[in-house]
C-alpha positions as CSV (number, residue, x, y, z in Angstrom):
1,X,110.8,-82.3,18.8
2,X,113.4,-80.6,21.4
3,X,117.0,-82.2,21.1
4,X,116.9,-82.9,24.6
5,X,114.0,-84.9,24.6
6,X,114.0,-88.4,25.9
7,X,110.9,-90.3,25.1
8,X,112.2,-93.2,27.7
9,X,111.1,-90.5,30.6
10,X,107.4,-90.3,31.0
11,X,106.3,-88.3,33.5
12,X,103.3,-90.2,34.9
13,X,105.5,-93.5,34.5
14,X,104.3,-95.7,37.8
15,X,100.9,-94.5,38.3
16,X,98.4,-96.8,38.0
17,X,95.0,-96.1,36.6
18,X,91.7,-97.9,36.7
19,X,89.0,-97.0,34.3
20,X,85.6,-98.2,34.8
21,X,83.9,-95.7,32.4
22,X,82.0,-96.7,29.5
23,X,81.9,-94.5,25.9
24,X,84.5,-91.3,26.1
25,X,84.3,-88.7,29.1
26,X,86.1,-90.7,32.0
27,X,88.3,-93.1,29.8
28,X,89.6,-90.2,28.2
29,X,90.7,-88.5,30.9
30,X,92.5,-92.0,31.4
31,X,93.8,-91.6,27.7
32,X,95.5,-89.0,28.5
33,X,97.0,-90.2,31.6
34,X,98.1,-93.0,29.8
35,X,99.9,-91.4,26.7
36,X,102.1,-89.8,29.3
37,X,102.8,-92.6,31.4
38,X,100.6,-94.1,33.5
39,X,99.5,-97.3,32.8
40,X,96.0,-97.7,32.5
41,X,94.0,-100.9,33.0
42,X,90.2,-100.7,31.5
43,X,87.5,-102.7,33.2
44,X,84.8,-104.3,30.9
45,X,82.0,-105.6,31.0
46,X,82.6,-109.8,30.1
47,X,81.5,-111.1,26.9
48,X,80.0,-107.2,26.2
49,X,82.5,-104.6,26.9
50,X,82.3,-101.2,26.4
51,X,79.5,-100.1,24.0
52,X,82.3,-97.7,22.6
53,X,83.6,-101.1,21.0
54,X,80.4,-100.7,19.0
55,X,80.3,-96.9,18.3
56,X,80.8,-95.8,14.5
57,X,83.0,-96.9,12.1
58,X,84.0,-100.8,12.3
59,X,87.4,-102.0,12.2
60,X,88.4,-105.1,10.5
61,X,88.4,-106.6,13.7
62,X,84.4,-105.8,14.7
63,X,85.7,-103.3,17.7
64,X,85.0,-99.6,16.2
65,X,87.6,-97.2,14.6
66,X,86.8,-95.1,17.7
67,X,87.8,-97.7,20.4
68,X,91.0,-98.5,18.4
69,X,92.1,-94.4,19.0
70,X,90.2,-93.6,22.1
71,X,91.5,-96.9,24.0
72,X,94.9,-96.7,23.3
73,X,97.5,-97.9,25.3
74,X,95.5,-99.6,27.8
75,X,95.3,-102.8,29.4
76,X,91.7,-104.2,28.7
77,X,89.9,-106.8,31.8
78,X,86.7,-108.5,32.0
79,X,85.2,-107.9,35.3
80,X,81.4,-107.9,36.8
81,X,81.2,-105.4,39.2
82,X,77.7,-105.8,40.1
83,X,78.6,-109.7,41.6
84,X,80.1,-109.6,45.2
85,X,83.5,-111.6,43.5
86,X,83.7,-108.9,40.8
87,X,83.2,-106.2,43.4
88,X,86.2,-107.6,45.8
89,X,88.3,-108.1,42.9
90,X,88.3,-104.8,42.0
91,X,88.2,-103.5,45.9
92,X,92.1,-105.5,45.4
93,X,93.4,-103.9,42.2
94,X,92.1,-100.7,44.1
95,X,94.4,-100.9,47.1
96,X,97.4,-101.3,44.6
97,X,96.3,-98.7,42.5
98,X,96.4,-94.8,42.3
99,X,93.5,-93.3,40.1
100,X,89.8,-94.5,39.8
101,X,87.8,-93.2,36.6
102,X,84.3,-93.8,36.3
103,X,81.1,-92.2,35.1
104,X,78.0,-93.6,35.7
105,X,74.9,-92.9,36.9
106,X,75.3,-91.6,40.8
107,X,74.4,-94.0,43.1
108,X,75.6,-97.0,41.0
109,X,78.8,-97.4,42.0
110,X,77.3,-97.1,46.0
111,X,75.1,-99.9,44.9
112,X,77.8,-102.1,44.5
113,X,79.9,-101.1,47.6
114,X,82.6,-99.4,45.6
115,X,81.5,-95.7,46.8
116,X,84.1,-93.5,47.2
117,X,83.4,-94.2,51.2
118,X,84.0,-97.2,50.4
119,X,87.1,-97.4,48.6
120,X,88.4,-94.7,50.4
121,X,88.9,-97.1,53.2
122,X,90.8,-99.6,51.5
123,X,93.0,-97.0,50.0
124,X,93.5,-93.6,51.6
125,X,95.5,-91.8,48.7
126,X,92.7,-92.8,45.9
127,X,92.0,-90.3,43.7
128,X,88.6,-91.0,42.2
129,X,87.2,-89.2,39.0
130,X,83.6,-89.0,38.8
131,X,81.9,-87.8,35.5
132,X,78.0,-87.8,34.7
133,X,75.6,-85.7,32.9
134,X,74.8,-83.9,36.0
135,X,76.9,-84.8,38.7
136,X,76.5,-85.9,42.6
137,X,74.1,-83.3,44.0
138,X,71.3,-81.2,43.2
139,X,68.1,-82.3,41.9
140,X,68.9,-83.4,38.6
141,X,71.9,-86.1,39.5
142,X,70.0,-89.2,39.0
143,X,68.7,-88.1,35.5
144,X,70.8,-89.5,32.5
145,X,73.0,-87.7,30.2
146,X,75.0,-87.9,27.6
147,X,77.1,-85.5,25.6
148,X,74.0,-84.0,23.3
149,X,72.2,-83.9,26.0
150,X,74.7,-81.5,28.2
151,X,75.1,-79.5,25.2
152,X,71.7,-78.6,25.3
153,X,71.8,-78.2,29.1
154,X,75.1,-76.3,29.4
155,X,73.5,-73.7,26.5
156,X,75.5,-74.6,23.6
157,X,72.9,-76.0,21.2
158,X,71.6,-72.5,21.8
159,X,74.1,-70.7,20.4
160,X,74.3,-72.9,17.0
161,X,73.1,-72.8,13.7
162,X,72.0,-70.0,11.7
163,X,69.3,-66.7,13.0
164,X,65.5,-67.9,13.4
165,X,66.5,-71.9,12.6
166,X,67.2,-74.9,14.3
167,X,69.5,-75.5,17.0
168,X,72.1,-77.6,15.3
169,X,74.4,-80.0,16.5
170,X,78.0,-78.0,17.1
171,X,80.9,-80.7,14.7
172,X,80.8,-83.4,17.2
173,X,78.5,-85.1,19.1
174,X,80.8,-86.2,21.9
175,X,82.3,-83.0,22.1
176,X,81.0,-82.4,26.0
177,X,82.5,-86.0,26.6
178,X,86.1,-85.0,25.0
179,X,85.9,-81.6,26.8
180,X,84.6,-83.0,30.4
181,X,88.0,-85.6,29.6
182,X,90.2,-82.8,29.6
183,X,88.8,-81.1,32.3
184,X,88.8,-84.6,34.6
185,X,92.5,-84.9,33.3
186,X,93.4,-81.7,34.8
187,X,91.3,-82.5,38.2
188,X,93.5,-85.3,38.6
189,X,96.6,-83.8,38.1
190,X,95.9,-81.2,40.5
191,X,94.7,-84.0,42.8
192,X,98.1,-86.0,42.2
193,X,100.1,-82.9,43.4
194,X,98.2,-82.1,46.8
195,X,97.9,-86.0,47.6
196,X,100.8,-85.8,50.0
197,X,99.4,-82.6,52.0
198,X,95.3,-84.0,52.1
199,X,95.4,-87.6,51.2
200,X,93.0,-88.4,49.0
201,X,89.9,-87.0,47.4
202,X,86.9,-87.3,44.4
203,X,86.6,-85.0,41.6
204,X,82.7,-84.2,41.5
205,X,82.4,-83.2,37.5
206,X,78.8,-82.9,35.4
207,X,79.1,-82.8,31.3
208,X,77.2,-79.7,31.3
209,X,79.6,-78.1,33.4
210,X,82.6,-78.9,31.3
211,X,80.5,-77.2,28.5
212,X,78.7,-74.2,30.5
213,X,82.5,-72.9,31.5
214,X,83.4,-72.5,28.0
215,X,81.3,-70.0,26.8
216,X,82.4,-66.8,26.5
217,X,81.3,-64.3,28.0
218,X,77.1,-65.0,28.1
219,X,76.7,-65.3,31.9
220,X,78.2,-61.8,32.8
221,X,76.6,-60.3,30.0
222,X,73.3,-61.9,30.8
223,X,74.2,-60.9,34.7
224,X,75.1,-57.4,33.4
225,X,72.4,-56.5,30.6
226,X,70.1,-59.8,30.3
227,X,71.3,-60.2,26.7
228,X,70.2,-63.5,25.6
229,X,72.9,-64.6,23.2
230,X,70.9,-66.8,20.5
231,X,72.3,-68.4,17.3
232,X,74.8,-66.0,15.2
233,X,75.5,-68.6,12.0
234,X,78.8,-68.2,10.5
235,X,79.5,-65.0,12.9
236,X,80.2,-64.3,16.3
237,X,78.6,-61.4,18.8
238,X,82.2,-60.5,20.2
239,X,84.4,-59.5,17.1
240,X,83.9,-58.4,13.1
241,X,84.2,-59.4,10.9
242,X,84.9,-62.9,12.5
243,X,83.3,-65.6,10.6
244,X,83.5,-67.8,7.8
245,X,83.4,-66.5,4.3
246,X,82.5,-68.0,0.7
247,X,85.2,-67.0,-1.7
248,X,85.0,-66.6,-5.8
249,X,85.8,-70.7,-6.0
250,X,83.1,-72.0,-4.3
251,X,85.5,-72.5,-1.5
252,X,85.3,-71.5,2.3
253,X,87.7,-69.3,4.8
254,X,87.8,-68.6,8.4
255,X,88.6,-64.7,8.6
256,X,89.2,-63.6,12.1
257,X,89.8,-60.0,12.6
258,X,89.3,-60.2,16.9
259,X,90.9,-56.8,17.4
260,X,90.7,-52.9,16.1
261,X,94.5,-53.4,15.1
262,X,94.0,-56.4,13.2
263,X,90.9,-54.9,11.2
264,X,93.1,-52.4,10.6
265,X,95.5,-54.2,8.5
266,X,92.8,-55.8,7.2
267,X,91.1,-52.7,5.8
268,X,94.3,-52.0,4.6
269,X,95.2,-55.2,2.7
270,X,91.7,-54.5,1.0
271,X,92.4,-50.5,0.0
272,X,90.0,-49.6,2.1
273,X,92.0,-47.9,5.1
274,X,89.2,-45.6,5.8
275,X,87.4,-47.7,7.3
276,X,89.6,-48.2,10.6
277,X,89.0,-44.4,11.0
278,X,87.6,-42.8,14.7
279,X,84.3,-41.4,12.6
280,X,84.0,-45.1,10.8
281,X,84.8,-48.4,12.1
282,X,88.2,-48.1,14.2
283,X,86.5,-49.3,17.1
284,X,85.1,-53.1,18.1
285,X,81.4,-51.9,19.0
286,X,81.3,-49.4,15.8
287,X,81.8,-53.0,13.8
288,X,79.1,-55.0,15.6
289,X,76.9,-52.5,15.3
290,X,77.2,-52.2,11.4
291,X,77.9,-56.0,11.0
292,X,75.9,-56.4,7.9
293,X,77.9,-53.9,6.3
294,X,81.0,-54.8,7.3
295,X,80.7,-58.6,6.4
296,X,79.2,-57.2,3.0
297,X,82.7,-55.5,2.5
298,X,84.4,-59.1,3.0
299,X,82.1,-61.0,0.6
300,X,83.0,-58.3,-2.0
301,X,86.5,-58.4,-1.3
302,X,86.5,-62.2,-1.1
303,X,84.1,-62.8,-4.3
304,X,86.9,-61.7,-6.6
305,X,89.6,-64.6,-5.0
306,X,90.1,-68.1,-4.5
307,X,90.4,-69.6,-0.8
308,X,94.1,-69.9,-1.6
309,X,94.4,-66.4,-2.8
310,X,92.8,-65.2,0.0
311,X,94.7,-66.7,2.5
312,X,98.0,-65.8,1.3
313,X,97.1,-62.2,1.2
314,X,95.9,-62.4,4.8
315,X,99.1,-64.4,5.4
316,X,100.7,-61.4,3.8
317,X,99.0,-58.4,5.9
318,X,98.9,-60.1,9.0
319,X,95.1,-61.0,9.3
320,X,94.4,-64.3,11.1
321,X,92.9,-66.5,7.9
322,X,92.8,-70.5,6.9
323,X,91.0,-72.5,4.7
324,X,88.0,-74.5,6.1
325,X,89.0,-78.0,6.0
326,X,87.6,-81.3,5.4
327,X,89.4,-84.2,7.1
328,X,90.5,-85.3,3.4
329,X,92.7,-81.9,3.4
330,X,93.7,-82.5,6.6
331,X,95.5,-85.5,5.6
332,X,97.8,-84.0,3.2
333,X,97.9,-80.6,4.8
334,X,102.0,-80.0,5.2
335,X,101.6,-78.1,8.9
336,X,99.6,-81.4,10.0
337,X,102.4,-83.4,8.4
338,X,105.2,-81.5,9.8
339,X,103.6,-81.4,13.3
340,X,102.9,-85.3,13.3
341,X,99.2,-84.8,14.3
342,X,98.3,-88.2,12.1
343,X,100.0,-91.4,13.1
344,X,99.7,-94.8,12.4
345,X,99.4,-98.0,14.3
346,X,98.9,-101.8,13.2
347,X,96.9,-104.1,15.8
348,X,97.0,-107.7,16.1
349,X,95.6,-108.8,13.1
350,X,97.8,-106.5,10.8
351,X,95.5,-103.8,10.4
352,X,96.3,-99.8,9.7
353,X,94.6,-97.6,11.5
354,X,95.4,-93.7,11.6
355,X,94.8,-92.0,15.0
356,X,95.6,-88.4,16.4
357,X,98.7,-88.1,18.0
358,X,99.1,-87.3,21.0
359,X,99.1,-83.8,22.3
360,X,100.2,-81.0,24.1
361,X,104.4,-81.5,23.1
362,X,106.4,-81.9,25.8
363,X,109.6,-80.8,24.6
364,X,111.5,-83.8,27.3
365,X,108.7,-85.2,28.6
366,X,107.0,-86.3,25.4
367,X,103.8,-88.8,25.7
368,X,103.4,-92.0,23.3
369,X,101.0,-94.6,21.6
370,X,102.5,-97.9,22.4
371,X,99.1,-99.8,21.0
372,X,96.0,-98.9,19.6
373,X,92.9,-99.8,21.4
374,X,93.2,-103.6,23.3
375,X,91.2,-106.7,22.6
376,X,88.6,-107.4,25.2
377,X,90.1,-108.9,28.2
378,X,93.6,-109.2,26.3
379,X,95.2,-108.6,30.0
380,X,93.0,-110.9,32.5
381,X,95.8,-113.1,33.5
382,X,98.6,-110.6,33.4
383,X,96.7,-108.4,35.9
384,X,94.7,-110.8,37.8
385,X,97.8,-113.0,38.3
386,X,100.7,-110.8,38.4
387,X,99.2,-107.9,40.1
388,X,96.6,-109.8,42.3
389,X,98.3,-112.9,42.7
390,X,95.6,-115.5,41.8
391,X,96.4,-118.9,40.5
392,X,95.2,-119.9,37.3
393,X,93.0,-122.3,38.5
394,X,91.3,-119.2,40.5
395,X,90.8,-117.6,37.2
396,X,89.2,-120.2,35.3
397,X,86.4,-121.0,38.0
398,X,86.1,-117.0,38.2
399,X,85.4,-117.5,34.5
400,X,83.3,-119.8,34.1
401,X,81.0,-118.1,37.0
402,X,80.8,-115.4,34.6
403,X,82.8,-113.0,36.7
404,X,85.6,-112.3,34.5
């Protein structure tokens, strides 16, 4: 970490965030708000709370491993947003408040008279994220969605698995939610700089967008030639060899050779320098079109190594190479360790749990993890008293009506 940095600065300190999003696309763009900052306070369901409290792994505590990393650092309070109390309270913490997440279905949050027209009106500088599988218009916006189901939407489930088989599912199956959080992070950044000159505004964002835009190249090339991209496997239709390899151990590697100069060292390293000759290989589109060969050339070379062999050769000769890793080497890989991408946090009850830390690295600005994910409705009277101003006796009768 820079010398200079002072972890008692964070950047987003005094913005207040609401999240009223259930599972992982809108709260994590409130995750990452929060690790730099801004304090978040999450709006559950009473006696339910988010589903994400129930998704995967338990805890010792019942609340899943995933809520305990996902809700970190937030404030967690019971609230029923479809009852006309629960809908005013939160019209109150929304006037004292900065950013709205949410993402459900369009036309819910109208339903309860917390629109954006709505709110908009009771706080002019609201910035309002609003995630769902196919966002506010067009004529699929009612329909449900979840992350799966934008991968398949956005054409990524196309793209994966191996020639002529299934479509397979690509490493996560919340990776459209995690991506469409990043991309709602950055909307309300950019919203948070041009509030002074408009005032403010809702960020309109669909999961199979978030997915759609990071694709390569396969709309201009469909545009351009009407390729059809389908699935490659272990290989890609933009570079080779660029893939994963088997190596003599049993073991796999990641070998990415995504430029003529690169493939040229790697010919090299292999005594083959031939290869990266004008009347051979040299170019990008000689490769792909002699793939087959070329990757038969790696599995050769590779057959005779192990993955750690391999690896520091490539280290060696300048050719982009790492091992494919399970999480269990990930946990006592020494650049994960020296980077501090693992840390751990004890809840309430005394439990360990190891979460990812946060990222990017701000080299003066760096974010945190105060707490791992809260306790459901752990912050009721601190935010309903203190930031609202109702009497306890207010809270209990709000209670007992089932509104908090």
């Amino acid at each position: 970490m820079d010398k200079d940095s002072d972890n008692s600065i964070l950047p987003l300190s005094g913005i207040r965030v609401i999240d009223l999003g259930t599972f992982i696309a809108a709260p994590y763009s409130a995750t990452v708000l929060g690790e730099f900052g801004a304090e978040v306070i999450k709006i559950e369901k009473p006696m339910e709370g988010d589903p994400l409290r129930a998704f995967g792994t338990p805890s010792d505590s019942g609340d899943s491993l995933c809520w305990l990393s996902e809700a970190r650092n937030k404030r967690s309070v019971t609230l029923d947003l479809s009852t006309i109390k629960g809908a005013n309270l939160l019209r109150g913490l929304v006037r004292k408040a900065d950013i709205v997440c949410e993402n459900f279905r369009p036309g819910t949050m109208e339903k309860w008279g917390l629109g954006f027209d709505q709110l908009i009106k009771d706080n002019p500088n609201l910035i309002m994220l609003r995630v769902s599988g196919f966002g506010q218009t067009g004529p699929l916006r009612e329909k449900p969605g979840f992350a799966r189901i934008a991968h398949a939407f956005g054409g990524l489930a196309h793209l994966t698995g191996m020639p002529g088989e299934a479509p397979l599912t690509p490493g996560s199956t919340s990776l459209a939610d995690y991506i469409s959080g990043l991309y709602g992070a950055i909307g309300i950044l950019v919203a948070l700089q041009a509030r002074d000159k408009v005032g403010g505004q809702y960020i309109d964002l669909a999961l199979y967008e978030s997915i759609f835009r990071v694709l390569d190249d396969i709309a201009p090339s469909f545009a351009k030639s009407g390729i059809v991209r389908g699935r490659l496997g272990t290989g890609t239709s933009n570079a080779c060899p660029h893939g994963h390899f088997k190596c003599g151990d049993g073991l796999w590697v990641a070998l990415a050779c995504s430029s003529d100069k690169i493939f040229a060292r790697f010919v090299q390293l292999i005594g083959r320098p031939e290869l990266a000759q004008d009347d051979h290989y040299a170019a990008a589109h000689q490769r792909l079109a002699n793939m087959d060969y070329i990757n038969h050339i790696v599995d050769e070379w590779l057959s005779g190594l192990t993955a750690e062999q391999a690896i520091k050769l490539c280290d060696k000769a300048g050719v982009p190479c790492a091992a494919i890793q399970s999480i269990a080497d990930i946990f006592t890989n020494e650049q994960f360790i020296a980077r501090e991408n693992l840390k751990t946090l004890t809840r309430d009850n005394d439990e360990a749990c190891v979460i990812p830390n946060v990222i990017p690295k701000l080299s003066k600005t760096p974010g945190r993890i105060e707490k791992l994910g809260p306790m459901l409705g752990d912050s009721n009277q601190l935010v309903f008293e203190e930031i609202l101003g109702l009497s306890p006796s207010a809270l209990k009768d709000l209670k007992d009506e089932g509104v908090i």
